[in-house]
C-alpha positions in Angstrom: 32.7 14.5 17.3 31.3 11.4 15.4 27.9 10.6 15.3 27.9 7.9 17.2 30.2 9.8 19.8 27.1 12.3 19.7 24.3 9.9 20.0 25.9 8.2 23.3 26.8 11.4 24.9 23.3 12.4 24.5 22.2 9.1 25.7 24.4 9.5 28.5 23.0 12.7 29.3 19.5 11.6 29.4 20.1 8.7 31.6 21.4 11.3 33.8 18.3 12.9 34.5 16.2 9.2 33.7 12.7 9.4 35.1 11.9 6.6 33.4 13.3 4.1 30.6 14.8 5.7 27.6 16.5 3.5 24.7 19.3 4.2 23.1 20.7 1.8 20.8 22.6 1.8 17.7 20.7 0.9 14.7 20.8 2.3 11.7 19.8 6.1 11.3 17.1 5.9 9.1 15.1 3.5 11.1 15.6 5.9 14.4 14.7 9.4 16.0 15.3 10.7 19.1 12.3 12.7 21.7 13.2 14.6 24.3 10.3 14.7 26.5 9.8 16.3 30.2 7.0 14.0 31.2 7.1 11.5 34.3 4.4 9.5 35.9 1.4 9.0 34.2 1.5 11.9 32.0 4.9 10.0 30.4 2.8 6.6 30.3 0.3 8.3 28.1 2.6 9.8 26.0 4.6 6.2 25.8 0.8 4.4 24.6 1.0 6.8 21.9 4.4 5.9 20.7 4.3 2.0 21.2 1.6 2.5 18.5 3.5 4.6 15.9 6.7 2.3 16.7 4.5 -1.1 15.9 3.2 0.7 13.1 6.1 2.1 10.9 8.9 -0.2 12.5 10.8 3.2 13.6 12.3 2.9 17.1 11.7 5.5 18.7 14.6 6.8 21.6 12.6 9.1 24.4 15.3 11.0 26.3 13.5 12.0 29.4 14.7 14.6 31.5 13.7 17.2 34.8 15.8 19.9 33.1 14.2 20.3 29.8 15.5 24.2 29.3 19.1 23.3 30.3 19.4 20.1 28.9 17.8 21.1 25.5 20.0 24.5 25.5 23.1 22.3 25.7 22.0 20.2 22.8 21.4 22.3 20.7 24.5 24.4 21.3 26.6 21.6 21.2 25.3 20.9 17.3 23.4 17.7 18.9 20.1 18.7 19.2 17.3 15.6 19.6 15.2 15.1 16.3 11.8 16.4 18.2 11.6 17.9 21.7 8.6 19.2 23.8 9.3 22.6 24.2 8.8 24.1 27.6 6.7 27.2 26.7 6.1 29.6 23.7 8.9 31.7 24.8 11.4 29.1 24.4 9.4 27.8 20.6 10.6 31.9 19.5 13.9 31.0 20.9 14.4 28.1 19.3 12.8 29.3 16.0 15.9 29.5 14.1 17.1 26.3 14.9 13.8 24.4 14.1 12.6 23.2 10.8 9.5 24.4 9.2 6.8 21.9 9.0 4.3 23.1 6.9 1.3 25.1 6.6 -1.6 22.2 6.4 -0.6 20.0 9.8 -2.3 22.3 12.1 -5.3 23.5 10.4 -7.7 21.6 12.4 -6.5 23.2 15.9 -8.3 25.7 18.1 -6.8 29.6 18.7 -5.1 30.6 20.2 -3.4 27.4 20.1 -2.6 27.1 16.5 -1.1 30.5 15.9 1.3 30.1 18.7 3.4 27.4 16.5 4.0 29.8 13.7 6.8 32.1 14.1 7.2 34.0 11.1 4.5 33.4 8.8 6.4 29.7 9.0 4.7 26.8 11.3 7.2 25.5 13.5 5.5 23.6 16.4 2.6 21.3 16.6 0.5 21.9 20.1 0.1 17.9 21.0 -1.2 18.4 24.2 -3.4 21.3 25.2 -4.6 22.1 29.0 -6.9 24.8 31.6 -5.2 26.3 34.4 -8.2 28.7 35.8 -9.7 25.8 38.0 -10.1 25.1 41.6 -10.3 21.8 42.7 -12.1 20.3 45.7 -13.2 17.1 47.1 -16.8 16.7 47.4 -17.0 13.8 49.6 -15.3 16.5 52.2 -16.0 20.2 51.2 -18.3 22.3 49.1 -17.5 24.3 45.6 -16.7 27.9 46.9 -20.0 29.9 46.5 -18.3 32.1 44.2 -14.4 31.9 42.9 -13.6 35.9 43.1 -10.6 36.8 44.8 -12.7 38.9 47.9 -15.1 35.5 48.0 -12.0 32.8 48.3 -9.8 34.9 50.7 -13.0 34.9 52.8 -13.4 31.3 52.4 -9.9 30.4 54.0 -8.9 34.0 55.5 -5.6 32.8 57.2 -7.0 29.3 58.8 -3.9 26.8 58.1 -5.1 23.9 55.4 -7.3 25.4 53.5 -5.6 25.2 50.2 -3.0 22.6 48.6 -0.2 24.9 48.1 2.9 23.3 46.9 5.5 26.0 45.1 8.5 23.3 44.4 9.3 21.7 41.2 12.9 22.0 40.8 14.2 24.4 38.4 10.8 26.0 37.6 9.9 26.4 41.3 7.1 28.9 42.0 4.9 28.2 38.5 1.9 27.2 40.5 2.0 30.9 42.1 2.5 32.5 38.8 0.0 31.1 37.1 -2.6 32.0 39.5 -1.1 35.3 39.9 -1.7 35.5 36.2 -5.4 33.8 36.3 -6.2 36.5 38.6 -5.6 39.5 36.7 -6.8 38.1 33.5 -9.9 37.6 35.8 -10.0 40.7 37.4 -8.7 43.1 34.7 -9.3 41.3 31.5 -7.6 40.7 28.2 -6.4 44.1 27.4 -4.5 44.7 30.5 -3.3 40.8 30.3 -2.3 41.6 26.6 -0.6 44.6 27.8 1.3 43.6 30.9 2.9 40.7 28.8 4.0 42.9 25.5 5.7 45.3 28.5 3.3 48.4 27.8 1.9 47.7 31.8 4.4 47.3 33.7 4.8 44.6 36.4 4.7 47.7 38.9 1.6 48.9 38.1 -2.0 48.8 40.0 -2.9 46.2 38.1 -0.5 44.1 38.5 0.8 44.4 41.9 -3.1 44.1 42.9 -3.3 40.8 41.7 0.0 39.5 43.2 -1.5 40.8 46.3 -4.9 39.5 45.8 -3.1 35.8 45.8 -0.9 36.3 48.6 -4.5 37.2 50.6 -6.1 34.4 49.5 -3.4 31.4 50.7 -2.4 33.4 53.5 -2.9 30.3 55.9 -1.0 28.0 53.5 2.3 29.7 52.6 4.5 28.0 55.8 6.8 25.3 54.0 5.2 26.1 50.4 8.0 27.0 49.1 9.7 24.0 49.8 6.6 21.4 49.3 6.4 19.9 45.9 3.3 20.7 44.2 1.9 17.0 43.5 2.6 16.6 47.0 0.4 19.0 48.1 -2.2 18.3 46.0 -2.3 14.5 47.3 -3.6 16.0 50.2 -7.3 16.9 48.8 -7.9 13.0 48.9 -5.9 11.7 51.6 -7.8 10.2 54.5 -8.4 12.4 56.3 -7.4 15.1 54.3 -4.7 17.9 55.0 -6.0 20.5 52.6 -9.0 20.9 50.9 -8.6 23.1 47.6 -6.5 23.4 45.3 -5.8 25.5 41.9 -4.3 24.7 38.7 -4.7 22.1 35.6 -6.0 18.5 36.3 -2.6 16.8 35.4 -1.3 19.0 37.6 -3.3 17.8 40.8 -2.4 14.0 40.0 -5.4 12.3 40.8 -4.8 8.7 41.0 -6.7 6.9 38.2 -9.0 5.0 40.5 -10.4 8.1 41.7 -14.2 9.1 40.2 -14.5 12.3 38.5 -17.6 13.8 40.8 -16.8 11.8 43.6 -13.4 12.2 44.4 -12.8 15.1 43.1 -14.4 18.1 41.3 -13.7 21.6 40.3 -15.4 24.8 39.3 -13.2 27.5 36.9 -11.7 30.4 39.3 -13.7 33.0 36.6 -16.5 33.9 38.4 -19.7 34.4 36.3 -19.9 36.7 34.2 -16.0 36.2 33.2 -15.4 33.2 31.1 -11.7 34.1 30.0 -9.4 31.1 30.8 -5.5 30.6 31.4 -4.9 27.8 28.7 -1.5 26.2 28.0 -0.1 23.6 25.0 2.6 21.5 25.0 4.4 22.4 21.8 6.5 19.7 19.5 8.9 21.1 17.5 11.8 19.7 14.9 15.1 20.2 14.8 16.6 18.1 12.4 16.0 17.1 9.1 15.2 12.9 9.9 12.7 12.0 7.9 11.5 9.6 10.7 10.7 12.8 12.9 8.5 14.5 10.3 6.3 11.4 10.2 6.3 11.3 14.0 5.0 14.7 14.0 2.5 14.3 11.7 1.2 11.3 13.4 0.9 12.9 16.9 -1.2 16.2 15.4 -3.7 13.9 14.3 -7.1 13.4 15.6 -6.8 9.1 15.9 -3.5 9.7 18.5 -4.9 12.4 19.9 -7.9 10.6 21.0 -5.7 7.8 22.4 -3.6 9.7 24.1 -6.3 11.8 26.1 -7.6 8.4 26.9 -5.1 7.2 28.2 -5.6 6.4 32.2 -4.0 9.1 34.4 -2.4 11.0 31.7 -5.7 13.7 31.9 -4.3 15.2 28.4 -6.8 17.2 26.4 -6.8 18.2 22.3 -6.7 21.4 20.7 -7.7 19.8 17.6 -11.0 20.6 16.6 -11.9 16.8 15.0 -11.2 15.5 19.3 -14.6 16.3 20.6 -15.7 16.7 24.1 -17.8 13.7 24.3 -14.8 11.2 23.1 -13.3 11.8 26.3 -14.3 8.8 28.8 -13.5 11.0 31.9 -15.9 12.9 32.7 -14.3 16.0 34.2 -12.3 16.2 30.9 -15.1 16.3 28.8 -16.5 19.0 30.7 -13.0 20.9 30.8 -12.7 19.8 26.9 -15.8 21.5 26.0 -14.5 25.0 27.0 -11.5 24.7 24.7 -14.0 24.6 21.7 -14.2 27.8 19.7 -18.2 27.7 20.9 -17.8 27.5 24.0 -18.3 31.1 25.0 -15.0 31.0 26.8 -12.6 33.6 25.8 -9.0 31.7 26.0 -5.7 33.6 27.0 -2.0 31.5 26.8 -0.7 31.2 30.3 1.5 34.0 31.0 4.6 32.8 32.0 4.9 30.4 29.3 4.5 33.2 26.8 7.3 35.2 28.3 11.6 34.7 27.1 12.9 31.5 29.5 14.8 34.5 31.4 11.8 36.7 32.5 9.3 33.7 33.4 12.3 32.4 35.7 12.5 35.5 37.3 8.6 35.4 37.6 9.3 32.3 39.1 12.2 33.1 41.7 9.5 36.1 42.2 6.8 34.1 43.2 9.3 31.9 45.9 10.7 35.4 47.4 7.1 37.1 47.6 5.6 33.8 49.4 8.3 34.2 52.5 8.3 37.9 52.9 5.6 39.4 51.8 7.2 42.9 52.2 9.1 42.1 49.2 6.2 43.0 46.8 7.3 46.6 45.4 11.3 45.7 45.4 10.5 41.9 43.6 8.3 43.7 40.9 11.0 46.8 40.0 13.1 44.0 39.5 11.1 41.9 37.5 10.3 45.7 35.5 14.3 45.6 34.9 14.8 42.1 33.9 11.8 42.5 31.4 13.7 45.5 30.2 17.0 43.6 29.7 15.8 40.2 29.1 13.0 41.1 26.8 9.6 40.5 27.4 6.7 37.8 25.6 8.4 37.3 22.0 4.6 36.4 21.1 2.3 39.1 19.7 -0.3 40.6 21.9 -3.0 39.7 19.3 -2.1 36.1 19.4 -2.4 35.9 22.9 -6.1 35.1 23.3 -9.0 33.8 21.4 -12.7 35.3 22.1 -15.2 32.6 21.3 -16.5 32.0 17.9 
């Protein structure tokens, strides 16, 4: 296959999957590079700001291919030998998979980022992937113009709070092929909550298995808690459910997860139309954090200048700026008080190293692609029939002991406060 034969088909297979406009032309090489990016909506439109910028800058056009199947579609690039220049990797489990087709980037371009966030990108002793967009996952969301912040965010205190009344919570479990994330990560949140960051550490390097008290307690403790909320979940898109916090009059009135995730239109006020409080109840201050890693896997000059230009701290700062995206850094030169939202700068402040929080990487993005989409399937199966509990967990023991478990060290896992 020629390289032009390769460019269109990968073209071709973007605009397959288009969420939004992708170039593909056919200038010369050396003035080019290829993204592949999972992004839609106003997450993508953020990301775009950034780019415009490094495009009118260094006169490199820059080809996004934007896609809802980032795992499949990447898998087929790269084993078809046509692999984009840079891709946003889906999770730390597939940056280990990945790791012997990416290029090394160097030691110095992520000194200035946070832990756990900068260890994550090195796979052995070589740095591989930058973490350009970093986010918090323990929060609950409300609307204050409607409801209260729950009195306190521990399992018992929120399945008291909404028992099995119907609309309590925004519970939405669809999102094409990674269906069911919202539930594992909460499923996750709560036993780093309730357990702490030795069992969490041990659960994901497979010496707890998914079977265990632990474990099973915390699926269980979830299950309790949106009781009322399960009908049609796991068929309801996520951002659709979350829409209904601000709805008039509202169809749901809490809600669990990262701020991107919830999709609050820009126009909303930050204390007004919505608000959160972290699902850690005092005194726990560990957090579920997750990154967005880059990684390179070609040797384009062009993509090792984009690289470099997103990891540092004057892109950064735009790009968590930028209206509706809700981004936040892990670099340590983006601080809390650039952020012109306000419920960012208040999340923003708990990724700093002072911030007494103690951060764990979200579970399922630190597990092999196979295991966190049996997690996944898991969460879907669990939510009809809750019945299903001990048979869904032996068989997500016996994937993890086929499939493999988290590729990532336990000790790289979390980062106590400074």
């Amino acid at each position: 296959m020629s390289a032009l034969t390769a460019r269109l088909t990968r073209c071709a297979a973007a605009l397959g999957l288009l969420l939004t406009a992708v170039a593909c032309g056919s200038g010369p090489r050396d003035e080019r590079l290829t993204v592949m990016v999972p992004w839609s909506g106003d997450e993508f439109q953020a990301f775009y700001t950034v780019i415009k910028t490094f495009e009118e800058d260094t006169g490199v056009q820059v080809d996004l291919e934007v896609t809802r199947a980032q795992t499949q579609q990447l898998d087929a690039a790269v084993a078809a030998g046509a692999p984009p220049d840079l891709a946003v990797l889906p999770s730390v489990g597939a940056l280990n998979q990945y790791a012997g087709d990416l290029q090394p980037l160097g030691d110095p371009i992520t000194e200035e980022y946070a832990q756990p966030f900068r260890g994550l990108g090195t796979v052995g002793g070589r740095v591989l992937a930058v973490p350009v967009k970093a986010d918090v996952k323990s929060l609950i969301w409300f609307n204050p113009t409607v409801t209260r912040a729950p009195r306190s965010t521990s399992p018992p205190a929120l399945r008291a709070l909404s028992g099995r009344a119907t609309g309590t919570w925004c519970l939405g479990l669809a999102s094409g092929p990674t269906s069911g994330w919202p539930g594992a990560d909460w499923i996750a949140d709560i036993l780093l909550s309730q357990h702490g960051t030795d069992a969490y550490k041990k659960w994901l390097s497979g010496r707890l298995r998914w079977n265990s008290p632990q474990v099973s307690a915390a699926w269980r403790a979830w299950r309790g808690i949106v009781a009322g909320s399960v009908e049609g979940a796991s068929v309801r898109r996520f951002a659709d459910a979350a829409n209904g916090m601000t709805t008039k009059p509202p169809t749901c009135f809490f809600g669990h997860g990262t701020l991107s995730a919830m999709g609050f239109p820009d126009s909303a006020a930050a204390g007004t139309a919505y608000d959160f409080v972290t699902s850690a109840p005092e005194p726990v201050r560990r957090l579920e954090v997750s990154a967005d890693f880059v990684g390179r896997f070609t040797t384009n000059p062009n993509a090792g200048r984009l690289i470099t230009y997103l990891s540092g701290a004057e892109a950064q700062r735009t790009w968590v700026n930028e209206p509706g995206g809700y981004g936040f850094s892990a670099n340590s030169r983006v601080r809390p008080e650039e952020y012109a939202n306000s419920a960012q700068r208040r999340i923003a402040a708990m990724l700093r190293p002072d911030s007494g929080h103690t951060l764990c990487f979200s579970a399922a993005d630190a597990m092999t692609p196979d295991l966190s989409a049996a997690f996944y399937r898991a969460v879907l199966d669990y939510t009809s029939d809750e019945s299903l509990l001990r048979t869904l967990l032996d068989g997500l023991d016996q994937v993890r002991s086929s499939r493999g478990g988290s590729p990532v060290p336990p000790d790289q896992l979390c980062a106590p406060p400074s």
